[in-house]
N, C-alpha and C positions, 0 to 999 in steps of 0.2 A: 368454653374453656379452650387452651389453646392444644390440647389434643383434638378436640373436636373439630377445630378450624383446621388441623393438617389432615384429619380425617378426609374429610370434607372436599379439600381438596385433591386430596388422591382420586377418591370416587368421579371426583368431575371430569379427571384428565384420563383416567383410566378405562372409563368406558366410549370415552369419546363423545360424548354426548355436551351441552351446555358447555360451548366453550366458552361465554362471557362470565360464566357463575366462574372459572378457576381464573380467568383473569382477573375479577372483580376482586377475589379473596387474595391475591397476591398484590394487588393495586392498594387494596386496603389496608396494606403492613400490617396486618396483628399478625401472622403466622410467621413460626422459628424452624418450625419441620415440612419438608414436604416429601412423599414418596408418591413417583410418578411408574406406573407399570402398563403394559400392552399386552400381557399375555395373551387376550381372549380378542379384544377387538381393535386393533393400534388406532390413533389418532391419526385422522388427515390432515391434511398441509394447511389447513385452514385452522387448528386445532395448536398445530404444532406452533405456527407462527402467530399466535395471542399467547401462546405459553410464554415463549421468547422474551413477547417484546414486554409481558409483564416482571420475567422473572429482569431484564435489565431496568427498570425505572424500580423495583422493590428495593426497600430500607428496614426489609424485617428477617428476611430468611437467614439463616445462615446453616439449613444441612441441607440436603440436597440427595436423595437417591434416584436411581434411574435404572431402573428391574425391567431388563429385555425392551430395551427404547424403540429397537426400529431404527433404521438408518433417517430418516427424514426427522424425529424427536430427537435423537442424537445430535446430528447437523447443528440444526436451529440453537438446539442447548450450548453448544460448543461459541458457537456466535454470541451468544448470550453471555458468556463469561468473557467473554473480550471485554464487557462496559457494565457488570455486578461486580460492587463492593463491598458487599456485604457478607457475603459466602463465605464459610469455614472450615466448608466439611462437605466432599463431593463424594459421593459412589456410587462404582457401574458394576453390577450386580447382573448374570445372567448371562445369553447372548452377546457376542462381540458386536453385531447386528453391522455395525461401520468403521472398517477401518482410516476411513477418512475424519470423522470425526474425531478418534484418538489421538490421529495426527494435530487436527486444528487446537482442541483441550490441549496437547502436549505444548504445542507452539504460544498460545495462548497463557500458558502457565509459567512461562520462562519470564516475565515482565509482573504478573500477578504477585501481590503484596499482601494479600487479604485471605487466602488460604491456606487452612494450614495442615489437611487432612485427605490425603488421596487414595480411593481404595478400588481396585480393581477385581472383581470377582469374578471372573469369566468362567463358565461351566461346560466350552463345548473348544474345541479346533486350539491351534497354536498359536501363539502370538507373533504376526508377520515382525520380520527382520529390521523391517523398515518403522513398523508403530512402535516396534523395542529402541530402537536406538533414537528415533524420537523424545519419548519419554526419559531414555538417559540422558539426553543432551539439554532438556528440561530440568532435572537434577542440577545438572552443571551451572545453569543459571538459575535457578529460582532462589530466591532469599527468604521465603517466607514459611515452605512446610516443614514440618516435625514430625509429620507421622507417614508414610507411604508403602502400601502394599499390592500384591500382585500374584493371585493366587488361583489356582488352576484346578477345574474339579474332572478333565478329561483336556490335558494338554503341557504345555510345558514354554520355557523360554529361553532361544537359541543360545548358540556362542557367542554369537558376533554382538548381539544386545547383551549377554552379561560380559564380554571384555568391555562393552562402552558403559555399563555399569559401574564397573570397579574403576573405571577411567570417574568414572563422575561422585565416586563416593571419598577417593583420595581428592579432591576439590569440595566436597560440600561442605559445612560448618555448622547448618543448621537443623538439617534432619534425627530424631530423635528416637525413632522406630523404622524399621528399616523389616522388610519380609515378602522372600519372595521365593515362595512354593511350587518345586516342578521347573528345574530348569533342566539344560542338556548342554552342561560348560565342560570344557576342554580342561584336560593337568593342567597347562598352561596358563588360560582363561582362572581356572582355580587360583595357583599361584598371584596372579596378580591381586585376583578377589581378596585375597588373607592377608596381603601386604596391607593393602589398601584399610580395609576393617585397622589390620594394625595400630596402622598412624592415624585412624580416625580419634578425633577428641571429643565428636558431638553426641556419637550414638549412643544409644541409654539401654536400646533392646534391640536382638537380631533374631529374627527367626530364618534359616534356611532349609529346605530340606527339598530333595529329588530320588527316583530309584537309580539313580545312575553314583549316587554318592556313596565311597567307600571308604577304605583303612585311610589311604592315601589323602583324602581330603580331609578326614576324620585330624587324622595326625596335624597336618596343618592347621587345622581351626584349634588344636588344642596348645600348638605354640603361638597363635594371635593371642589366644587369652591371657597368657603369658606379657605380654609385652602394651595389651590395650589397658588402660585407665579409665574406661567411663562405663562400657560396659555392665548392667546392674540385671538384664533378662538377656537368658542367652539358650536356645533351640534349634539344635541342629539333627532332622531325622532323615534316614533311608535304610533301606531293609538288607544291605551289605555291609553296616558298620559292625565292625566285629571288637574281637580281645584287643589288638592292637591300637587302636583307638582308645578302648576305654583304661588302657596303661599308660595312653600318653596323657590323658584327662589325669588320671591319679595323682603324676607331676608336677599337671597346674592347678591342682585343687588344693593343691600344697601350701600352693605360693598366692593364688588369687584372695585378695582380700575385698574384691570389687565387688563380686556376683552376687545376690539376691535371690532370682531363679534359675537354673541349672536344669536342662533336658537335653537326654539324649533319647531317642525310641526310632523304632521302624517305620512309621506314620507319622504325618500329619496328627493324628489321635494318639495323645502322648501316651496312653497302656501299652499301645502296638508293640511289641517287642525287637527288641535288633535281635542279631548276631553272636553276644556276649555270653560266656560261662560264667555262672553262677558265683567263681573264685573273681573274676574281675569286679564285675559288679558287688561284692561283697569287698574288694580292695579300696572302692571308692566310697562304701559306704561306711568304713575305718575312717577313712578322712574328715567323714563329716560328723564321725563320730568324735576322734580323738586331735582335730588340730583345727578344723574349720570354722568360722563363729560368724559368719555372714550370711550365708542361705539359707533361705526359708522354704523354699518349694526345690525339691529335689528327686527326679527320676531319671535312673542311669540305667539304661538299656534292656533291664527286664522286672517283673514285676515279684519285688523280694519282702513279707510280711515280715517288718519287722520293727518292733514298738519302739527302742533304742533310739532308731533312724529320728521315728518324730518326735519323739523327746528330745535331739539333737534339735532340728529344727524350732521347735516351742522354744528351748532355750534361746536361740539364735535369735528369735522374736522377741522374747523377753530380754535380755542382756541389755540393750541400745538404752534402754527404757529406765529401767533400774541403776545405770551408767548414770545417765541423765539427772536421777530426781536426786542422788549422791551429791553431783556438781550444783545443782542448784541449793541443796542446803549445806551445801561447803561455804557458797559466795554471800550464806549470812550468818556464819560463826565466825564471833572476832577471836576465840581462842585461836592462837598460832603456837600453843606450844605442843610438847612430844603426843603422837597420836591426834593430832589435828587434824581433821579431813582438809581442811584449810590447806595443809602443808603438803605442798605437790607428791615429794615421793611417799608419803603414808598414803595417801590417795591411789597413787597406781597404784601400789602394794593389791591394794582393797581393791582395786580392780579385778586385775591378774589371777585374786582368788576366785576367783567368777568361771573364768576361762577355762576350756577345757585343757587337757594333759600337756599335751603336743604344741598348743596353738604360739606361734610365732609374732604375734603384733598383740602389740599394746590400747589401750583405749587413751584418748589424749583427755587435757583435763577434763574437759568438758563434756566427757560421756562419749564423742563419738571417735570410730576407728581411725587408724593411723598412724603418726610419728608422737610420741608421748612428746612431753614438751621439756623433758630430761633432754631425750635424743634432739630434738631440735636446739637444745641449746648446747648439748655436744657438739652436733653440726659447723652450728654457726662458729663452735670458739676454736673449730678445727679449720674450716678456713681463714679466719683470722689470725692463725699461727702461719699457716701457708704464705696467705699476703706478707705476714712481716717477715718471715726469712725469705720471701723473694725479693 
């Protein structure tokens, strides 16, 4: 089976032992998974270079992990993606082991068209200033990833790489996951960070989160949501976000009709708890009680039993769905006369009753969120007034 054959392979490279049995199984294109590890006995140079030159002539893989490589497995692998096409999906997992290899993987990835998945798992030391803005300036060219993380189990990522960060994320267009755990950015640095996220139109889901983040960053991440459009997962923790923050959330939770998932908490571990009094967090869980109708996953700064809440959400889940199966049996009744689902405004109407008290946005005909198609033809017959007396 094709677990068996990634098995297989791991065993081979990981002990270091029978280097032609993992070259063979990679020469042989049936395997889609490989995970390569060193903990106990790392691979020598003889090991490391059949890995290489199999994983470049291979037409089958495409995930790739590398659990505490060893600066010489590292190397050689980084070399190897200079001439693999087939790769989707890389993660370095553990040990930094080589900061030169980072570099070449970064450089390397600037030109790569075939990857679309990069994950960074480091569990020990900082990330040099030099492999951080590397990696941003890879951002800035790469056309081909969607998902990109960087995340820290004892460590963190300077200033100078997250200003060349947020330099590279008001340029990218394709990234669609964005998360990166443990940094140590400047007000300043911040400031650019939220602009940046702002104007971005690709991202789908942000997770950020450091002990260094407070009200201050808090408030800003809550007027990006405000102004960003694509955003649908959205996680921001540190153990200084306090009331202030979750007052300026209350605002955009008002207005956001984007979001899907929504966390705020002290950790990485979303229970962890911030900063907040029980009246704030109870202000935000009004909203999603009484106006919100897009999030499904919801924790705001501490942990509040409260059944309401996910009956809020269940709704929020449900709604889309029951929108939906409306519009599709509207578009095969030919009745059009009084009470028609057929007939757009009885339609919203029968939406709206759905919606909770407060909620501000309409379902368009078709079941999902947005500009009802009233409004949009309000819209339009309102510029078209405009054009002719101009």
């Amino acid at each position: 089976s094709t677990r068996f054959r990634w098995l297989s392979m791991s065993l081979a490279v990981t002990m270091g032992h029978a280097t032609h049995v993992a070259a063979d199984i990679l020469r042989a294109n049936v395997a889609t998974s490989c995970r390569v590890t060193s903990d106990m006995d790392p691979p020598g140079l003889a090991t490391c270079r059949a890995f290489a030159f199999a994983l470049v002539h291979n037409t089958s893989l495409s995930s790739l992990c590398l659990q505490n490589p060893g600066p010489s497995l590292a190397i050689f692998c980084a070399e190897a993606l200079r001439h693999n096409r087939t790769l989707q999906h890389l993660c370095w997992q553990g040990t930094l082991g080589s900061e030169q290899a980072v570099i070449m993987i970064a450089n390397t990835l600037k030109l790569n068209v075939t990857l679309s998945s990069l994950e960074l798992r480091l569990t020990d030391g900082r990330l040099d200033e030099i492999c951080g803005i590397a990696l941003a300036d890879m951002l800035c060219c790469n056309s081909s990833l969607e998902y990109f993380a960087m995340t820290f189990d004892d460590g963190y990522v300077g200033d100078r790489t997250c200003l060349r960060i947020a330099e590279a994320l008001a340029q990218n267009t394709t990234l669609r996951t964005f998360k990166m755990e443990y940094s140590d950015m400047s007000v300043e640095t911040a400031a650019l960070m939220v602009k940046a996220l702002a104007n971005n139109t690709s991202l789908q889901e942000l997770v950020i989160g450091s002990d260094t983040i407070d009200d201050q960053m808090g408030i800003m991440m809550a007027g990006m949501l405000k102004r960003n459009v694509s955003l649908k997962k959205f996680q921001l923790f540190g153990n200084a976000l306090g009331d202030e923050t979750g007052l300026a959330m209350v605002n955009t939770l008002k207005t956001n009709m984007v979001l899907e998932s929504f966390i705020l908490s002290g950790g990485e571990d979303i229970i962890t708890e911030c900063n907040m009094s029980e009246a704030v967090v109870g202000a935000m869980q009004d909203v999603l009680l009484q106006q919100n109708v897009t999030l499904r996953r919801f924790f705001a700064g501490r942990y509040m039993e409260d059944w309401a809440a996910d009956e809020a959400l269940e709704r929020n889940e449900r709604l889309p769905r029951e929108w939906r199966k409306l519009a599709q049996l509207a578009r095969v009744v030919h009745n059009t006369g009084f009470h028609s689902l057929k007939e757009l405004h009885f339609r919203q109407q029968v939406f709206k009753f759905f919606l909770p008290p407060l909620c501000t946005v309409s379902p368009c005909a078709n079941g999902t969120l947005g500009l009802s198609d009233f409004e949009v033809c309000a819209k339009s017959e309102a510029t078209k007034t405009e054009m002719c007396h101009a």
